[in-house]
mmCIF file of the N, C-alpha and C atoms, coordinates in Angstrom:
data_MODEL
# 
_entry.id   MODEL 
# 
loop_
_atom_site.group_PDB 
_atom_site.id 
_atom_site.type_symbol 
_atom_site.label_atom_id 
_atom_site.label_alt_id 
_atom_site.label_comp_id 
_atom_site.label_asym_id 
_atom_site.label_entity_id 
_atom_site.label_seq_id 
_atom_site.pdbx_PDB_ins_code 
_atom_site.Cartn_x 
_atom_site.Cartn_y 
_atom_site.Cartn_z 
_atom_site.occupancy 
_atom_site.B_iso_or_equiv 
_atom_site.pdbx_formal_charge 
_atom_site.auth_seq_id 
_atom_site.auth_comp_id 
_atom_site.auth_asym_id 
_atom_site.auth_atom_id 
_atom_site.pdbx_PDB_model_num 
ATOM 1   N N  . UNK A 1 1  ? 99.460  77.130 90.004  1.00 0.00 ? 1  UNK A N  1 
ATOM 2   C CA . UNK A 1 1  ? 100.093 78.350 89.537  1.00 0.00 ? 1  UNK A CA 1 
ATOM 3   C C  . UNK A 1 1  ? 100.272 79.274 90.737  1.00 0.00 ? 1  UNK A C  1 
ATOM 4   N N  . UNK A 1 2  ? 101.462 80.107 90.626  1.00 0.00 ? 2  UNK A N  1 
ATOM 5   C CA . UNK A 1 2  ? 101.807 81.015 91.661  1.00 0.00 ? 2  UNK A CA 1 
ATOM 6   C C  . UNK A 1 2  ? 101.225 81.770 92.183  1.00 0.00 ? 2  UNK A C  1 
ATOM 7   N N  . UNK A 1 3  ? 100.852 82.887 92.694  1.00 0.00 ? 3  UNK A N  1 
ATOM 8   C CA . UNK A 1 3  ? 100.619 84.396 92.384  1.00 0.00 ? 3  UNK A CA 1 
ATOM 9   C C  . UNK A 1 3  ? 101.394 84.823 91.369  1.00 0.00 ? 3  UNK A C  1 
ATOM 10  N N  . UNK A 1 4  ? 102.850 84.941 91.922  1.00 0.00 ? 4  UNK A N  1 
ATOM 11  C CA . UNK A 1 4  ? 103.535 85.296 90.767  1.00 0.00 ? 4  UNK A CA 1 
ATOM 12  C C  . UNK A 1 4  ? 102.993 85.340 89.235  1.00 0.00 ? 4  UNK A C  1 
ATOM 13  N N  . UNK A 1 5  ? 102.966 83.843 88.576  1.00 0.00 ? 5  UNK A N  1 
ATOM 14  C CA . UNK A 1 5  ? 102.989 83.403 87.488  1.00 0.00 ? 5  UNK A CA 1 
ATOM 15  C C  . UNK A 1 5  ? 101.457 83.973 87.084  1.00 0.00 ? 5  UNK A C  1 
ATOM 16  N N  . UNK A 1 6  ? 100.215 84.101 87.918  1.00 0.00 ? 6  UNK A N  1 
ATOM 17  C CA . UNK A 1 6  ? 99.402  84.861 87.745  1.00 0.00 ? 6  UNK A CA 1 
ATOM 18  C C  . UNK A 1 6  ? 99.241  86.194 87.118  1.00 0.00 ? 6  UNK A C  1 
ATOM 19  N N  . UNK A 1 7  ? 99.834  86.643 87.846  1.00 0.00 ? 7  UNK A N  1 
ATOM 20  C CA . UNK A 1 7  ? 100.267 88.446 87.774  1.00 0.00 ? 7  UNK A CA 1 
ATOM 21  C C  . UNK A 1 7  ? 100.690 88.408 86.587  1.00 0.00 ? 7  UNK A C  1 
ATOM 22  N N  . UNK A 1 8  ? 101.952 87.639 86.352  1.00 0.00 ? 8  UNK A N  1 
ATOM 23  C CA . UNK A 1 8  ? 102.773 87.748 85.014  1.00 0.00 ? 8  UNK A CA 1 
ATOM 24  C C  . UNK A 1 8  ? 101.729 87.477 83.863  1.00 0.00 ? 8  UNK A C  1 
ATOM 25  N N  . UNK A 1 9  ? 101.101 86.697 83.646  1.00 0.00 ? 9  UNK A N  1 
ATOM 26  C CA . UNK A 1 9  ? 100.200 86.003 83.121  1.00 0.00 ? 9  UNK A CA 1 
ATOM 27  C C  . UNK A 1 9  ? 98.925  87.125 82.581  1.00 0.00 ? 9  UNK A C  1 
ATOM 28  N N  . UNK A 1 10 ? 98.548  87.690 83.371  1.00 0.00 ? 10 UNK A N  1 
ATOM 29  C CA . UNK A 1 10 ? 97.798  88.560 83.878  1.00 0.00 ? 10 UNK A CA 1 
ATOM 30  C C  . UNK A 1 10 ? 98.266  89.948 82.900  1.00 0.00 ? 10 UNK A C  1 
ATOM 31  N N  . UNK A 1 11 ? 99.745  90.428 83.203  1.00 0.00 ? 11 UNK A N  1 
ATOM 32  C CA . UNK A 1 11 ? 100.476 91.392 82.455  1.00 0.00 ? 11 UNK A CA 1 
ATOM 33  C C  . UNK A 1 11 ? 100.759 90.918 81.191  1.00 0.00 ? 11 UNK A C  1 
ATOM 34  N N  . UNK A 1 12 ? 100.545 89.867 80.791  1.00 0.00 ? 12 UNK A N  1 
ATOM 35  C CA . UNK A 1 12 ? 101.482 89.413 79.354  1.00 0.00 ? 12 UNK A CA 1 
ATOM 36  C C  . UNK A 1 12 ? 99.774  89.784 78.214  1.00 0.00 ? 12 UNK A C  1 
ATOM 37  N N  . UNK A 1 13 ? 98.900  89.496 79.227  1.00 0.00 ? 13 UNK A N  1 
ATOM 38  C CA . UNK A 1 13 ? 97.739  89.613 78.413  1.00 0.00 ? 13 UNK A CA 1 
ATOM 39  C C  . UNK A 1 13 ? 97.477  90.573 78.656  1.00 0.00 ? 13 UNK A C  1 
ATOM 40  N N  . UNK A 1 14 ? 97.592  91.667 79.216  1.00 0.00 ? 14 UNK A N  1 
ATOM 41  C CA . UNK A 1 14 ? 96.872  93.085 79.239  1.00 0.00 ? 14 UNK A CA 1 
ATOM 42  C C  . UNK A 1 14 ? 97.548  93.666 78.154  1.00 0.00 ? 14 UNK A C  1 
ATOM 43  N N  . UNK A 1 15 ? 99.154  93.321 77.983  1.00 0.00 ? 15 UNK A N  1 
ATOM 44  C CA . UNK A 1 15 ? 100.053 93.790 76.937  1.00 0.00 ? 15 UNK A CA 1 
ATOM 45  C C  . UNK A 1 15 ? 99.280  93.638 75.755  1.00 0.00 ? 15 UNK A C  1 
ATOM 46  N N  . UNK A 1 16 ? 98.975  92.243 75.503  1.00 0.00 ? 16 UNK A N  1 
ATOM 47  C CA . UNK A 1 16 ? 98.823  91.851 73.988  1.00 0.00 ? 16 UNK A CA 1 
ATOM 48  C C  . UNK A 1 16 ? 97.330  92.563 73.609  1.00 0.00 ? 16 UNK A C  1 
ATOM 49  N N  . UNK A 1 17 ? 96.347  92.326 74.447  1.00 0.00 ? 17 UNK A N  1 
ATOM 50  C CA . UNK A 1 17 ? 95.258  93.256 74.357  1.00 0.00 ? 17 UNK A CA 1 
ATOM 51  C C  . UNK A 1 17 ? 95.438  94.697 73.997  1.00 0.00 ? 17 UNK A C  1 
ATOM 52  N N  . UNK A 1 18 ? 95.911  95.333 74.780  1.00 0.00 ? 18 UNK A N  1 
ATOM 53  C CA . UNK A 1 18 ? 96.163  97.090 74.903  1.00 0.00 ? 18 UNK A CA 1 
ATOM 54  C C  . UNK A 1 18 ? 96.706  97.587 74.215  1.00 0.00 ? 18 UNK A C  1 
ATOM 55  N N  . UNK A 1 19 ? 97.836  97.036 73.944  1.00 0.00 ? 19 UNK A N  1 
ATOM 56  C CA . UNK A 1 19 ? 98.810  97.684 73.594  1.00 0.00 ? 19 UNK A CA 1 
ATOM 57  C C  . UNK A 1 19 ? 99.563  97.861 71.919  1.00 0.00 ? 19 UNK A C  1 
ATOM 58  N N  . UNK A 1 20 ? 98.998  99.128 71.012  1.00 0.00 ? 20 UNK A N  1 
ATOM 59  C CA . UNK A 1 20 ? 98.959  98.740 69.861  1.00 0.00 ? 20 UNK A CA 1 
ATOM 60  C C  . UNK A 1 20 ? 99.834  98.586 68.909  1.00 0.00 ? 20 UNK A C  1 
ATOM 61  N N  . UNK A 1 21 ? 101.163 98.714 69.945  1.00 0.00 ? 21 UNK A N  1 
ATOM 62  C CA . UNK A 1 21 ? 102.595 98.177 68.781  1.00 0.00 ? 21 UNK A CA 1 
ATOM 63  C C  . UNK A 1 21 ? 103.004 96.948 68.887  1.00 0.00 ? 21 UNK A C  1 
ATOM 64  N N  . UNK A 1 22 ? 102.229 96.053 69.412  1.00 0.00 ? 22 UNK A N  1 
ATOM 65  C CA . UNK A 1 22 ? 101.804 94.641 69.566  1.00 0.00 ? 22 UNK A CA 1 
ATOM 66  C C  . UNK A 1 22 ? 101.224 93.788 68.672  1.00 0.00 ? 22 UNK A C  1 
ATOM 67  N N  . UNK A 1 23 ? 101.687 92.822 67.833  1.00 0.00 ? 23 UNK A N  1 
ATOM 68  C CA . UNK A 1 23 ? 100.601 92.721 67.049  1.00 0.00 ? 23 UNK A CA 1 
ATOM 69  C C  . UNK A 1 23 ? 100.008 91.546 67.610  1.00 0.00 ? 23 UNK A C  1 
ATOM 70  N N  . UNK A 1 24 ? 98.585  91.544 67.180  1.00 0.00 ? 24 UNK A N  1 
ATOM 71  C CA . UNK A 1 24 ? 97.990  90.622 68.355  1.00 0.00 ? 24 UNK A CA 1 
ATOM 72  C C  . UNK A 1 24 ? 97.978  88.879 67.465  1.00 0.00 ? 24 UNK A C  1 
ATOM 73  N N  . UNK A 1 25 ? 98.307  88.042 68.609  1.00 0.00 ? 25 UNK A N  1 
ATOM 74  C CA . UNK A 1 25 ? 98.417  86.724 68.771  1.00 0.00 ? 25 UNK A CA 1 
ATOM 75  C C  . UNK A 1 25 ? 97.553  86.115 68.892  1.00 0.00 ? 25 UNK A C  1 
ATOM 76  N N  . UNK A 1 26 ? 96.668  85.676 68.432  1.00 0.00 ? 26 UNK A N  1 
ATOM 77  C CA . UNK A 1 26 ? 95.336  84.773 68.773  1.00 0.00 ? 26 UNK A CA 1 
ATOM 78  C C  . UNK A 1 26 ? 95.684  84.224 69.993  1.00 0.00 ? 26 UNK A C  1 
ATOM 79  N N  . UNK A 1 27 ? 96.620  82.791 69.030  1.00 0.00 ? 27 UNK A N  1 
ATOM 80  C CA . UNK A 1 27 ? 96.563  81.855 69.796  1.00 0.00 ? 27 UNK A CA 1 
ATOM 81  C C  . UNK A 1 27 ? 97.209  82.135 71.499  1.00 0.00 ? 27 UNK A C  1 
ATOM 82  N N  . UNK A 1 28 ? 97.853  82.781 71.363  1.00 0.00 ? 28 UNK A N  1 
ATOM 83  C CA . UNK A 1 28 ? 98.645  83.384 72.856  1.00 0.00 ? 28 UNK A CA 1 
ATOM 84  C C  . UNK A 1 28 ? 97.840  83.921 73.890  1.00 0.00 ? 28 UNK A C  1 
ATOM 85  N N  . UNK A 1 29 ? 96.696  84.932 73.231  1.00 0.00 ? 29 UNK A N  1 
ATOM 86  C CA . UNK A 1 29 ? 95.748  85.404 73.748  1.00 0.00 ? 29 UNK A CA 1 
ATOM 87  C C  . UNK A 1 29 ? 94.938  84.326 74.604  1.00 0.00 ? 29 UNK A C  1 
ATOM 88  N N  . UNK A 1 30 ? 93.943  83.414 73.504  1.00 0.00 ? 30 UNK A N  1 
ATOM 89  C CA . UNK A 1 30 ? 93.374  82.095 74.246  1.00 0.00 ? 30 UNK A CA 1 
ATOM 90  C C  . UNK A 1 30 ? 94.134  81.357 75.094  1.00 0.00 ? 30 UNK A C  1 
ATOM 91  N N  . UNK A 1 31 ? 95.149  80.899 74.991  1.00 0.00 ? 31 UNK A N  1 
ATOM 92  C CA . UNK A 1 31 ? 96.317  80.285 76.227  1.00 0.00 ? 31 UNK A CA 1 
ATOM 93  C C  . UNK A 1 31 ? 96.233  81.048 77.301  1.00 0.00 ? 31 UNK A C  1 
ATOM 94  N N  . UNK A 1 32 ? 96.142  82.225 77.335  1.00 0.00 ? 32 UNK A N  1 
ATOM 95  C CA . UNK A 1 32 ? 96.992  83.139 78.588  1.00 0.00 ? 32 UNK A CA 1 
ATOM 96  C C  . UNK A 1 32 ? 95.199  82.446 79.470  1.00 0.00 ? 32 UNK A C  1 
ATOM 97  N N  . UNK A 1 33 ? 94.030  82.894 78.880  1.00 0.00 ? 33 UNK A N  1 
ATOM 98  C CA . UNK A 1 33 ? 92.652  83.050 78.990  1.00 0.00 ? 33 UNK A CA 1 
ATOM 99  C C  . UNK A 1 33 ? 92.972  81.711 79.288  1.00 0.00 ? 33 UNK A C  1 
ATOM 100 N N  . UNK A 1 34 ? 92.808  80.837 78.752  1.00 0.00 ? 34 UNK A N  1 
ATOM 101 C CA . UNK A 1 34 ? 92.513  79.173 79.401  1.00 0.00 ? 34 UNK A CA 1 
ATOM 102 C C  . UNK A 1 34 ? 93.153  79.186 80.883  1.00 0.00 ? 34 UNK A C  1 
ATOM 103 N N  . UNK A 1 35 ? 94.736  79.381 80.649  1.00 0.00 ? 35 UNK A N  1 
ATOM 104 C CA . UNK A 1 35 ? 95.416  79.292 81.807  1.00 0.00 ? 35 UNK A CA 1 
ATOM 105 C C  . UNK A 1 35 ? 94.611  79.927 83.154  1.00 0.00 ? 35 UNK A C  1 
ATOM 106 N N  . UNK A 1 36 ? 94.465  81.156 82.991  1.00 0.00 ? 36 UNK A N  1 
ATOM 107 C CA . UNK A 1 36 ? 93.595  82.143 83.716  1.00 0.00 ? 36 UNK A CA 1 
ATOM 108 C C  . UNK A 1 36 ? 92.403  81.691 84.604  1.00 0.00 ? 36 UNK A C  1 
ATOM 109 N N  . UNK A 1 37 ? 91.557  81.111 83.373  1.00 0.00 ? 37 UNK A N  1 
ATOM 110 C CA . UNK A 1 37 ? 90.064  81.150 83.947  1.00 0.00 ? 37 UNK A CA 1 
ATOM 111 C C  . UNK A 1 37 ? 90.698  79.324 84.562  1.00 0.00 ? 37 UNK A C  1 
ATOM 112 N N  . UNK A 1 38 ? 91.007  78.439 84.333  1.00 0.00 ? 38 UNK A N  1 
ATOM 113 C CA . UNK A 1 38 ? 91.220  77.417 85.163  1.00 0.00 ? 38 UNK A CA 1 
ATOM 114 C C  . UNK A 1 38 ? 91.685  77.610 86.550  1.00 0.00 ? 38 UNK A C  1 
ATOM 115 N N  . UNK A 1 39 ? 92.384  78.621 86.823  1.00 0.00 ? 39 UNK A N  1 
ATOM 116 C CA . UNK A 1 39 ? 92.693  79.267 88.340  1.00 0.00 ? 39 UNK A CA 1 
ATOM 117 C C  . UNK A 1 39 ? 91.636  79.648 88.837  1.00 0.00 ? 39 UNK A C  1 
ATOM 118 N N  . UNK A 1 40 ? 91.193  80.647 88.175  1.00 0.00 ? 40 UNK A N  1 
ATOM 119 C CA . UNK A 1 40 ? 89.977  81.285 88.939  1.00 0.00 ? 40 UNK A CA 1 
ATOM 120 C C  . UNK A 1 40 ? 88.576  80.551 89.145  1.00 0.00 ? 40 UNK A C  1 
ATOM 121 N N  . UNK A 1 41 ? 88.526  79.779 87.887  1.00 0.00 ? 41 UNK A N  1 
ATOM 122 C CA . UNK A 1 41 ? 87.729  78.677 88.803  1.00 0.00 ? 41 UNK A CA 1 
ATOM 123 C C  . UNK A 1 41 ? 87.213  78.023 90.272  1.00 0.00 ? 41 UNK A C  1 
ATOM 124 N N  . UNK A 1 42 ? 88.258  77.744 90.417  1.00 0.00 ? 42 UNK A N  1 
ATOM 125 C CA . UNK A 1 42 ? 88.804  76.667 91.699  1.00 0.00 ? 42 UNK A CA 1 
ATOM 126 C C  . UNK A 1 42 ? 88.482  77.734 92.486  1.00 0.00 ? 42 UNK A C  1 
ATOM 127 N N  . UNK A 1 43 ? 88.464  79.198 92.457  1.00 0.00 ? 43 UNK A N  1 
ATOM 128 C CA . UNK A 1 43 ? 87.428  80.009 93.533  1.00 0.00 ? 43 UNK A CA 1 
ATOM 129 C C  . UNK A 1 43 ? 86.310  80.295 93.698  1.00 0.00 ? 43 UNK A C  1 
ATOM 130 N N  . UNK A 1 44 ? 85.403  80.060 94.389  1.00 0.00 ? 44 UNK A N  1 
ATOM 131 C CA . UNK A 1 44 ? 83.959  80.445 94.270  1.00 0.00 ? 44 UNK A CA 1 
ATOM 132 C C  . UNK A 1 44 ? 83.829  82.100 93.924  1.00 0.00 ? 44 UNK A C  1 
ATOM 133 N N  . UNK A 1 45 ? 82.973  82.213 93.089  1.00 0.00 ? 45 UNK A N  1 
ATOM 134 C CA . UNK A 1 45 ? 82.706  83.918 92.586  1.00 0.00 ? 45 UNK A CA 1 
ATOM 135 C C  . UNK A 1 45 ? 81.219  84.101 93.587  1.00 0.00 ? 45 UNK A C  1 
ATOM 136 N N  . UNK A 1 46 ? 81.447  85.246 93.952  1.00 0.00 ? 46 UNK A N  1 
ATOM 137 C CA . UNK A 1 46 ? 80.259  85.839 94.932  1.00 0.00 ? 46 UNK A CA 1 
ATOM 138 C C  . UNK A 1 46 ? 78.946  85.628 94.115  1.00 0.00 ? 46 UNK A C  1 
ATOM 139 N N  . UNK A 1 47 ? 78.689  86.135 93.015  1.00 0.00 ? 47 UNK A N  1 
ATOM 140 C CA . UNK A 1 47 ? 77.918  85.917 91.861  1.00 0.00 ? 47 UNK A CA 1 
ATOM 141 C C  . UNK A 1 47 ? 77.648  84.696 91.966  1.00 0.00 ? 47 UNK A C  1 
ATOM 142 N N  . UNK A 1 48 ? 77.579  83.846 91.682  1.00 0.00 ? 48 UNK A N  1 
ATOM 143 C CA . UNK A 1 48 ? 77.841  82.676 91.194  1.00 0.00 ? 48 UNK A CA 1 
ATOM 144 C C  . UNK A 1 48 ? 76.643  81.690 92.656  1.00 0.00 ? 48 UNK A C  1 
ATOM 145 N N  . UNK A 1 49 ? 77.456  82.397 94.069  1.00 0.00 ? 49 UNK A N  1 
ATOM 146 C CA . UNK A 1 49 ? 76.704  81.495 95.196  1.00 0.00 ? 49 UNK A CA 1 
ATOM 147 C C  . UNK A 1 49 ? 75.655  82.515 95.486  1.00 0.00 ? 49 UNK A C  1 
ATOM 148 N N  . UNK A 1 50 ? 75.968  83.919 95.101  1.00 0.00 ? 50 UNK A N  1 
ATOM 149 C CA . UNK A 1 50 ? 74.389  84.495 95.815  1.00 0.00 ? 50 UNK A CA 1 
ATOM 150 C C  . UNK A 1 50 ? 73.180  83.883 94.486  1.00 0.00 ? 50 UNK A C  1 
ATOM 151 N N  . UNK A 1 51 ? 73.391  83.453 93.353  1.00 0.00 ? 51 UNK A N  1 
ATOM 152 C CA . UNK A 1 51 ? 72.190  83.265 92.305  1.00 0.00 ? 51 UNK A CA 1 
ATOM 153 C C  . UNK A 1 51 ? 72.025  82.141 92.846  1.00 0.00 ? 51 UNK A C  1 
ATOM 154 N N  . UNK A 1 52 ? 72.920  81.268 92.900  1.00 0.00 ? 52 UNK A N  1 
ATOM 155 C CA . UNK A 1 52 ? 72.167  79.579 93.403  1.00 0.00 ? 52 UNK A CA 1 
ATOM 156 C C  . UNK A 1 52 ? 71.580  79.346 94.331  1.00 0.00 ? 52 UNK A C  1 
ATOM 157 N N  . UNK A 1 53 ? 71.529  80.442 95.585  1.00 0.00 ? 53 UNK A N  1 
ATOM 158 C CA . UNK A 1 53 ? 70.281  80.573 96.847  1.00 0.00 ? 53 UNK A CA 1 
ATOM 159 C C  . UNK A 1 53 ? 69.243  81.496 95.916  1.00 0.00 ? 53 UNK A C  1 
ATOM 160 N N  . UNK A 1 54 ? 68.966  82.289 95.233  1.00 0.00 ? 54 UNK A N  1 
ATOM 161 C CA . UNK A 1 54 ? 68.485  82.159 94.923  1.00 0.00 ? 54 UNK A CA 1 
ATOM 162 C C  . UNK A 1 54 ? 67.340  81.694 93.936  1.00 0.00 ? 54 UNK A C  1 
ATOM 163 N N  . UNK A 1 55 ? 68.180  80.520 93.508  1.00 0.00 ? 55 UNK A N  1 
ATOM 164 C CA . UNK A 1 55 ? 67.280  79.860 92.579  1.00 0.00 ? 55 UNK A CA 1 
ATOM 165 C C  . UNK A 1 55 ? 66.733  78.661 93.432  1.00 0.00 ? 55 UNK A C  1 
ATOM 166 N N  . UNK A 1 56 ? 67.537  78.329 94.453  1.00 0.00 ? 56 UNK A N  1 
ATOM 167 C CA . UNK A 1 56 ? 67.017  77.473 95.671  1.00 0.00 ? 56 UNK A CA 1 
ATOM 168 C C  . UNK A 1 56 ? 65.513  77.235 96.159  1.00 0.00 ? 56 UNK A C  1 
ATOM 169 N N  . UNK A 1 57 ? 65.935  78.793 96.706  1.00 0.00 ? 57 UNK A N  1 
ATOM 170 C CA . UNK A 1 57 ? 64.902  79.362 97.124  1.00 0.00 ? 57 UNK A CA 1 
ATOM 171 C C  . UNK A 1 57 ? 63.320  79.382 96.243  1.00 0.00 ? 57 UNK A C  1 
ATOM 172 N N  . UNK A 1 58 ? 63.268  80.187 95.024  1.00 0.00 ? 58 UNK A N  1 
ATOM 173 C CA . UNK A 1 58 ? 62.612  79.780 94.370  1.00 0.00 ? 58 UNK A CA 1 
ATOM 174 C C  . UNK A 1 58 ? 61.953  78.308 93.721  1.00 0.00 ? 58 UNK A C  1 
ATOM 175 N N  . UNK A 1 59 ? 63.214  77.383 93.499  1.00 0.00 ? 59 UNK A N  1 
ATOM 176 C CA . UNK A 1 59 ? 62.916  76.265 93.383  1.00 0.00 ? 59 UNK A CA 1 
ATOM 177 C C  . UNK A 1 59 ? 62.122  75.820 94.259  1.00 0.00 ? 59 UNK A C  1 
ATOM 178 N N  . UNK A 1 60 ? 62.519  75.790 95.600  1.00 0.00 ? 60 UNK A N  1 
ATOM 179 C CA . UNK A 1 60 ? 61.572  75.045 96.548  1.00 0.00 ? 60 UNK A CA 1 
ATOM 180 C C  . UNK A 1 60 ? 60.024  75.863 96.987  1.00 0.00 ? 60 UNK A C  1 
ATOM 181 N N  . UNK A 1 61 ? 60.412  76.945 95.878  1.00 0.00 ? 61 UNK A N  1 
ATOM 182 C CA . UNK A 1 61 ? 58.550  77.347 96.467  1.00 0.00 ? 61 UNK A CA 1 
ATOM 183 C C  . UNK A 1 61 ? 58.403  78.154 98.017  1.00 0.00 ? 61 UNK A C  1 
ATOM 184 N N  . UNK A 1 62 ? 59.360  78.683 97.597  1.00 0.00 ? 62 UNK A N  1 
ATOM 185 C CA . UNK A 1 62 ? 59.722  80.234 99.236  1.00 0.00 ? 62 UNK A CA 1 
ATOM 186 C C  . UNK A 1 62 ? 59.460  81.359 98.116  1.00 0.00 ? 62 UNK A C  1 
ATOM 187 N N  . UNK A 1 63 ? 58.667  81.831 97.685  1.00 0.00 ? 63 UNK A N  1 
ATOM 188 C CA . UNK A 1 63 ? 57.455  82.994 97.596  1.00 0.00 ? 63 UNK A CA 1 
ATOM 189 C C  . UNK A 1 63 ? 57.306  84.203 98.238  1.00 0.00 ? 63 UNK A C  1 
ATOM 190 N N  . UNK A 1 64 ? 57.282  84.188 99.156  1.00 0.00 ? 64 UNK A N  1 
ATOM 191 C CA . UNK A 1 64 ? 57.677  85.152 100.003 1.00 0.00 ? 64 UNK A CA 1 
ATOM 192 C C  . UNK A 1 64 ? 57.460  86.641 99.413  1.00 0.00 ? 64 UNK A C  1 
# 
């Protein structure tokens, strides 16, 4: 997926969320969200690598 198609993606769901002369779409909603989080995936989240040093860490018995 693009940036582009991101962004758009991105705007089509802030619409359907927010916006209350919209009536809301389930299923459109979950699509936009699947599409979404499968992109962002494929990036590491900061979150994500600072907890796993520290569970490392702990795991191996660094106490400290």
């Amino acid at each position: 997926m693009t940036q582009d198609e991101y962004a758009r993606k991105l705007e089509e769901l802030d619409h359907l969320l927010n916006d209350p002369d919209v009536a809301m779409d389930s299923a459109r909603v979950w699509s936009l969200l699947a599409d979404l989080s499968g992109r962002d995936s494929s990036l590491p989240s900061q979150g994500a690598s600072q907890a796993g040093t520290g569970l490392g860490a702990a795991a191996a018995g660094d106490t400290d």
